[in-house]
C-alpha positions, 0 to 999 in steps of 0.5 A: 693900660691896667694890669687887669685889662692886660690879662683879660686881653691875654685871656681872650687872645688865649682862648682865640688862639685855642679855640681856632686851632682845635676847630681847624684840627677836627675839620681837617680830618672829620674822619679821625674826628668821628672815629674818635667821638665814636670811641666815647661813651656817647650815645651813637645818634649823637656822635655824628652832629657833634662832628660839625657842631662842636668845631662850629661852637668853637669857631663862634666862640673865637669869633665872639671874642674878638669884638668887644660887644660880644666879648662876654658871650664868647667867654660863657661860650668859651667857659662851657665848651672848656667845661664839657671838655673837661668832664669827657676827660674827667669821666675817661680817667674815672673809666665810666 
């Protein structure tokens, strides 16, 4: 197997890995999950459908993941939920 192969193999078993136990987190306790999303600064009518969707949407990334006609969409999928992430942690260190 080439080197490249075996990182991009890493990679999806990473972002599988990641992407099933932070779904796993929310769904266990959807209260806390709520709680917290309502601590965001996200408009009170869009809070309550990101508790379902987003461990959805990471559940369907790991999903696409692991076949390889889907690899690249569950890696576009994976990208853009890591984006969104990032920008909710970015914009509470800023404090806006």
């Amino acid at each position: 197997m080439q080197q490249t192969n075996r990182y991009l193999l890493g990679s999806r078993l990473a972002l599988i890995t990641l992407g099933v136990y932070a779904a796993v987190s929310k769904l266990q306790d959807t209260t806390v999950f709520a709680a917290q999303l309502r601590s965001q600064p996200l408009a009170p009518w869009f809070s309550k459908p990101l508790v379902w969707a987003l461990p959805a949407g990471e559940l369907a990334a790991a999903g696409l993941l692991i076949f390889r006609r889907s690899k690249w969409v569950g890696r576009w999928l994976s990208f853009g939920l890591l984006l969104l992430f990032s920008g909710c942690v970015g914009q509470a260190v800023l404090g806006t």
